[in-house]
TORKOLTI-403390 format. One record per residue: x, y, z of N, C-alpha, C in turn. Coordinates in steps of 0.05 Angstrom, whole numbers, plus 5000, padded with zeros to 4 digits. Example, Ala and Ser with C-alpha at 12.3 -4.5 7.8 and 13.67 -1.06 7.14 Angstrom:
526448865156524649105156526449345156/525749555142527349795143525850015157/
***
This chain:
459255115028460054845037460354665013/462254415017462254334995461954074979/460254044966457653854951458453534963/460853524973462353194979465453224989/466253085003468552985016468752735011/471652674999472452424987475252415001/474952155012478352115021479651915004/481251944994483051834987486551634987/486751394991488151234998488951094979/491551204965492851154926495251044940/494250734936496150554940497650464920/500950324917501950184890500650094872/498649874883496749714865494049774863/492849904879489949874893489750244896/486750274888486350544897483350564915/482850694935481450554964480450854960/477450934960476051194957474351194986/473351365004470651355015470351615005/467051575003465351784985463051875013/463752035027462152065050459652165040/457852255021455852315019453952025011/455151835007454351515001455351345035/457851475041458751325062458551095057/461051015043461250795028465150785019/465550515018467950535014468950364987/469850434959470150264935473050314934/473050074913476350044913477249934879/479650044877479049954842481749964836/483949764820485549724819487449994799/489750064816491450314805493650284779/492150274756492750144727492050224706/494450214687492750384663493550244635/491250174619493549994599493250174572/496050274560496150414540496450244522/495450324492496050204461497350374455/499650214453501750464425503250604431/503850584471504850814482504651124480/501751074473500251354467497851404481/495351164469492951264481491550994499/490151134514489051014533487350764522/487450654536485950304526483850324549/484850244568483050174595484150294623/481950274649483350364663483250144688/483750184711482950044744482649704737/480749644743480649374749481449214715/479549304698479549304669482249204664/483749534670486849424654488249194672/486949164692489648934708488648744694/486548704689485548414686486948294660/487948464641489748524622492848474621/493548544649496848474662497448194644/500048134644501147944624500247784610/497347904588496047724580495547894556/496148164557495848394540497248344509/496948414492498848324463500748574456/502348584444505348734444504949014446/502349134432502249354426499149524451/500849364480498449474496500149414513/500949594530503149604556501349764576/501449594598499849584630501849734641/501050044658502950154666501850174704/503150194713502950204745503650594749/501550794755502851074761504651074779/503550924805505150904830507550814837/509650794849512550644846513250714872/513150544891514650564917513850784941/511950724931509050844942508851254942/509651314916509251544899508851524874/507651784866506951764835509951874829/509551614806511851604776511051724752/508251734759507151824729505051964723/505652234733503352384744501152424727/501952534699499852534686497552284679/499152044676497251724673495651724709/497351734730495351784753493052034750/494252204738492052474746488752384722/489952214700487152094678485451914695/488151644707486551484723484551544745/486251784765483451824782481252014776/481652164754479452264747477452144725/478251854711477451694699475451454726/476851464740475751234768473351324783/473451644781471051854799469851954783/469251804753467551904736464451894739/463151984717460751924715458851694727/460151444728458851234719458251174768/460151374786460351324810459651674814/457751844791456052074800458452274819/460352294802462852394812462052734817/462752974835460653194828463553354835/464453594823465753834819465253884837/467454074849466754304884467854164903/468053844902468353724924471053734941/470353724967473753684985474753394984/477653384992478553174985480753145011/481152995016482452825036484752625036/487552695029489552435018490552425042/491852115040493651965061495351895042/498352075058500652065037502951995069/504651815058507451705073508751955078/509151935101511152145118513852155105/515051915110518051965093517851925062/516952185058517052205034518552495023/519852575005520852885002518953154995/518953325002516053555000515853524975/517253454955516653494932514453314916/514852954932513052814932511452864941/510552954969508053054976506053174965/507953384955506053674944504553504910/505753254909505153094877502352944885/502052904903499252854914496953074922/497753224935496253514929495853614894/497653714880497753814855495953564847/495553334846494253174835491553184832/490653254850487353234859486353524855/488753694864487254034861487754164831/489254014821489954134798488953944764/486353854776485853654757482453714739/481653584735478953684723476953714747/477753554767475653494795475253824794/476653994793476254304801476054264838/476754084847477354094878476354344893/475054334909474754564935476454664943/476954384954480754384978480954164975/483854094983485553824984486553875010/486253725021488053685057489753415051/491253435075493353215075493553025099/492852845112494052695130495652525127/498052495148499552245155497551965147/500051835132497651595125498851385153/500451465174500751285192498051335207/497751665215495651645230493051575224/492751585196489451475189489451135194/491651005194492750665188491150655221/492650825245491650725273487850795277/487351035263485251075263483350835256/483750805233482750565229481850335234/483650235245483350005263482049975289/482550265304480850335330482850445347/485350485338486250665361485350905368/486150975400485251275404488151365398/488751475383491351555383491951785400/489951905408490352205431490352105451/490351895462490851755484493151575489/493951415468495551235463498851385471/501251165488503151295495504251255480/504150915461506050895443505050645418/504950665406504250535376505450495350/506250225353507550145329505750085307/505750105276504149955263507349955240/506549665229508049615192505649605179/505749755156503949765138504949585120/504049365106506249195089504049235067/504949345043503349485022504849294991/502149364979504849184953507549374934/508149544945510149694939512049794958/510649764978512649935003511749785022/513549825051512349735084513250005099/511350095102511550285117510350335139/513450375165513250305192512950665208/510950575224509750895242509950785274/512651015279511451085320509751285320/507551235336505551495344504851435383/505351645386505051705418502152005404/501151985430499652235443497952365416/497252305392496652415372498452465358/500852445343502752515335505052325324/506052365301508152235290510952245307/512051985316515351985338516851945312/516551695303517651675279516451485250/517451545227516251355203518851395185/518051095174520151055146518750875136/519850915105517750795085520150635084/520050375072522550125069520650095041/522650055027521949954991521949744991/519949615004519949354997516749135008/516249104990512849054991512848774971/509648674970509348514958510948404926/511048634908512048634888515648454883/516448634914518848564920519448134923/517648114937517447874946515947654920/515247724908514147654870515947634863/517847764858519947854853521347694846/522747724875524347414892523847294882/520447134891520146844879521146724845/520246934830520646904809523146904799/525047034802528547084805529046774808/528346634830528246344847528346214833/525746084822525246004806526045924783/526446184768528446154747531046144745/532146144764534646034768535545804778/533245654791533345414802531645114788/530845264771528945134749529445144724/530045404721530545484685527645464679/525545594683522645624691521245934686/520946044677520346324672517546314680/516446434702513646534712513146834722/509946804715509947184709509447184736/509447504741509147654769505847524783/504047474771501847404780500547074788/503346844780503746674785505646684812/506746794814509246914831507046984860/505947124846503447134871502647004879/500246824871498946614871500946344891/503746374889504946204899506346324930/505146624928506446714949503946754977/501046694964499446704974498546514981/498946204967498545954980500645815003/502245975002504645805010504845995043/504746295031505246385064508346385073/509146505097511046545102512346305134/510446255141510246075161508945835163/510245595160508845315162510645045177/508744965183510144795195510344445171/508944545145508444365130510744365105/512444215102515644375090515044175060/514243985050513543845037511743875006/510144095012508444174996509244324967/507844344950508344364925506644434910/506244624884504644804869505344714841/502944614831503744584796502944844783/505245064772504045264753504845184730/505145414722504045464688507445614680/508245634655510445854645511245624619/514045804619515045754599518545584609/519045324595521345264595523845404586/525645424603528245654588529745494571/528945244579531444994560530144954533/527344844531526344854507525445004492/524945264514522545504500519945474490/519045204499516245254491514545224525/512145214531510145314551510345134563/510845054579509744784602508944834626/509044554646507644644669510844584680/510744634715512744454730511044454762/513144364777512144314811513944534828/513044694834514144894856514344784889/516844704897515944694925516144904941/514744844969513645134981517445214997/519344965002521445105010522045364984/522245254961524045414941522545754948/519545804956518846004952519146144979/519046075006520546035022522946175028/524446015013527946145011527946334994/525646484973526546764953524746884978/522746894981522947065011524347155027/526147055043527947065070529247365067/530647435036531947695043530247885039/528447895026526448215037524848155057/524747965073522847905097524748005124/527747955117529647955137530148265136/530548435117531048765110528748825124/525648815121524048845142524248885173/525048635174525748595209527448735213/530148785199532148985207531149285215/529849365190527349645198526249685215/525449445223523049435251524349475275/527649315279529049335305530049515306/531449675276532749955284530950195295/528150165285526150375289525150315326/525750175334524950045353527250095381/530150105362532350245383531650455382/531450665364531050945363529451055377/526650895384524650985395524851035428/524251395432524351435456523451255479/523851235506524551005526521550965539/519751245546517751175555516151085529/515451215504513951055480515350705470/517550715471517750325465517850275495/517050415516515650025543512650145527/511050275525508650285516508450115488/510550075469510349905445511249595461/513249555478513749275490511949125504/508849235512506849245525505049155505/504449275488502249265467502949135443/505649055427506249045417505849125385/506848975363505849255332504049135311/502649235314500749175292501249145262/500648905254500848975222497849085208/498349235182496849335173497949375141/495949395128496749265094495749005077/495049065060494548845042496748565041/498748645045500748385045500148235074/499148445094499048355134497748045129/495448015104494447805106495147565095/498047625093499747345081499547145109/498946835109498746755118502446685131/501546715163503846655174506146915180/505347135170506447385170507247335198/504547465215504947605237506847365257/506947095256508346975270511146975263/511646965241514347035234514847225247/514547465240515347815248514847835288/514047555296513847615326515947375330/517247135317519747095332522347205320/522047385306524647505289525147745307/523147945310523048145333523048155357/522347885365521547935394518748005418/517048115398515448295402512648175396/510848175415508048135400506348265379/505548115366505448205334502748125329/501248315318497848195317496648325281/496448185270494548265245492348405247/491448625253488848735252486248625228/483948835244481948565220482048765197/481848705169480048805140483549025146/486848965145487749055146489049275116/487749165100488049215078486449525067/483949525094482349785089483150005109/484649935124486250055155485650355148/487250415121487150785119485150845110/483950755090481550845083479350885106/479350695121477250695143477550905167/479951005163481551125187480951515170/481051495139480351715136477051795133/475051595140472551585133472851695173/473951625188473051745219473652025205/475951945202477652335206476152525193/474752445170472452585160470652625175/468752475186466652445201466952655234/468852635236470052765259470952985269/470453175269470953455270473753445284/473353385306476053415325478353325311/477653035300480552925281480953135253/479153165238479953405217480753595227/480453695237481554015244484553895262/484853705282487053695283490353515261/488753385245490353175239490753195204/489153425190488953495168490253795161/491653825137493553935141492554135108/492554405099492854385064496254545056/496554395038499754495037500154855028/496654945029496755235019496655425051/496955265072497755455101499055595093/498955755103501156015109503755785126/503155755147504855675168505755345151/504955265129506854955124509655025120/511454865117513954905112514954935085/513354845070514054885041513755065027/511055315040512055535028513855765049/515055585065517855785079519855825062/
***
């Protein structure tokens, strides 16, 4: 048997562990900051704290990109750097990932090779749908359930899951997450200002401001750099300007949501028209989300609670659960997977 089961939930920004022999859930940011484009500086929370503040010869790298690894080897240091010593990390152990459905086998199997093929010396690596751990989580029975929508709005991706009866109807990952919407703002900004602000200001203004208000007036003094003079100043952000760099990846969203929503077989969407879709994701807790995404859709739209821990919490049942592991956990070394057909 083997010494620990660890599930795992390797998000864009954020990496979400439960350690079932602690039964406990830690979380530590998915970052790595190199000197020199060679050697390791720092890792997780450390290196973010580092993000645009770092000096020339120390570049903050993100492994993850669109909610896969980009960079397998800097991911494969980080998480075996994150489950070190200092969190009594122990060899032998099984492991547990929640990896996006629409993804290509080749990505998949990059999440497996990751964990089994690393210093952990892994037991086994299993795989679940990270839609189905997202419903788990929250409290669905999904073996009961006729039909279930969730958007995962993640800071790299939103990724939308139908689940009827235990089972995936349909999922697609949409590229476009928090980062995207930083993005925007910042693009905005500097085009409408001549105002240069980093991605983490970009935030900060995407987190006060929200996506829904009825308060159109309001305004943010940050920090950056003038494009006209080039030296540092402050200016006044109003909440329309951030607002309007929003609208087109908020609107590509909704498009996702209604096409996935025609597609969906007739008796599972009246069971989604009934219940309507859950958000779930670190972004779900942008203020004003879920009311937006329920008059754009149509549809009742509800934020779940601590949505940000949805899969992690959803793989801490599936662990705990015999019935859900054995049905809902998968290792890509079956005989019967498709990848080695």
């Amino acid at each position: 048997m083997a010494r620990n089961v660890y599930g795992l939930d390797l998000g864009t920004y954020e990496i979400k562990v439960f350690d079932k022999k602690k039964d406990r859930i830690w979380r530590e940011k998915n970052v790595i900051a190199m000197k020199d484009k060679k050697y390791i500086f720092s890792v997780g929370d450390e290196a973010y704290d580092m993000y645009e503040k770092a000096p020339e010869n120390i570049q903050v790298v993100f492994p993850m990109k669109n909610g896969v690894i980009a960079h397998f080897d800097d991911m494969q240091y980080l998480l075996g750097n994150l489950l070190g010593t200092d969190r009594q990390f122990v060899r032998g152990a099984e492991y547990v990932i929640a990896v996006p459905t629409d993804v290509t086998e080749v990505e998949k199997k990059a999440f497996y090779d990751l964990v089994f093929h690393s210093e952990a010396k892994a037991k086994s690596v299993r795989i679940v749908e990270r839609g189905l751990a997202d419903a788990i989580g929250f409290g669905i029975d999904i073996m009961n359930e006729k039909g279930v929508f969730i958007a995962n709005f993640g800071g790299g991706t939103t990724e939308l899951s139908v689940l009827s009866s235990g089972g995936m109807v349909l999922n697609r990952l949409v590229k476009i997450g928090g980062e995207h919407f930083d993005k925007a703002i910042g693009n905005l900004v500097r085009h409408n200002k001549d105002f240069l602000i980093g991605r983490i200001t970009s935030e900060r203004l995407r987190r006060e401001f929200g996506v829904f208000d009825q308060d159109t007036g309001s305004a943010l003094t940050v920090s950056g750099r003038d494009l006209i003079s080039g030296v540092p100043s402050q200016t006044d952000i109003q909440i329309s300007l951030v607002r309007a760099a929003m609208k087109d990846p908020l609107e590509e969203c909704v498009r996702a949501i209604r096409s996935m929503i025609d597609r969906t077989p007739p008796d599972v969407r009246r069971a989604i028209e009934a219940d309507g879709i859950y958000l779930t994701g670190g972004i779900a807790n942008l203020r004003g989300l879920s009311t937006y995404m329920e008059e754009s859709v149509g549809l009742p739209v509800m934020t779940v609670a601590d949505p940000e821990l949805c899969v992690v919490k959803g793989l801490r049942k599936i662990i705990q659960d015999k019935t859900y592991y054995r049905r809902l956990t998968y290792s890509m070394l079956d005989e019967d997977y498709r990848w080695l057909r």
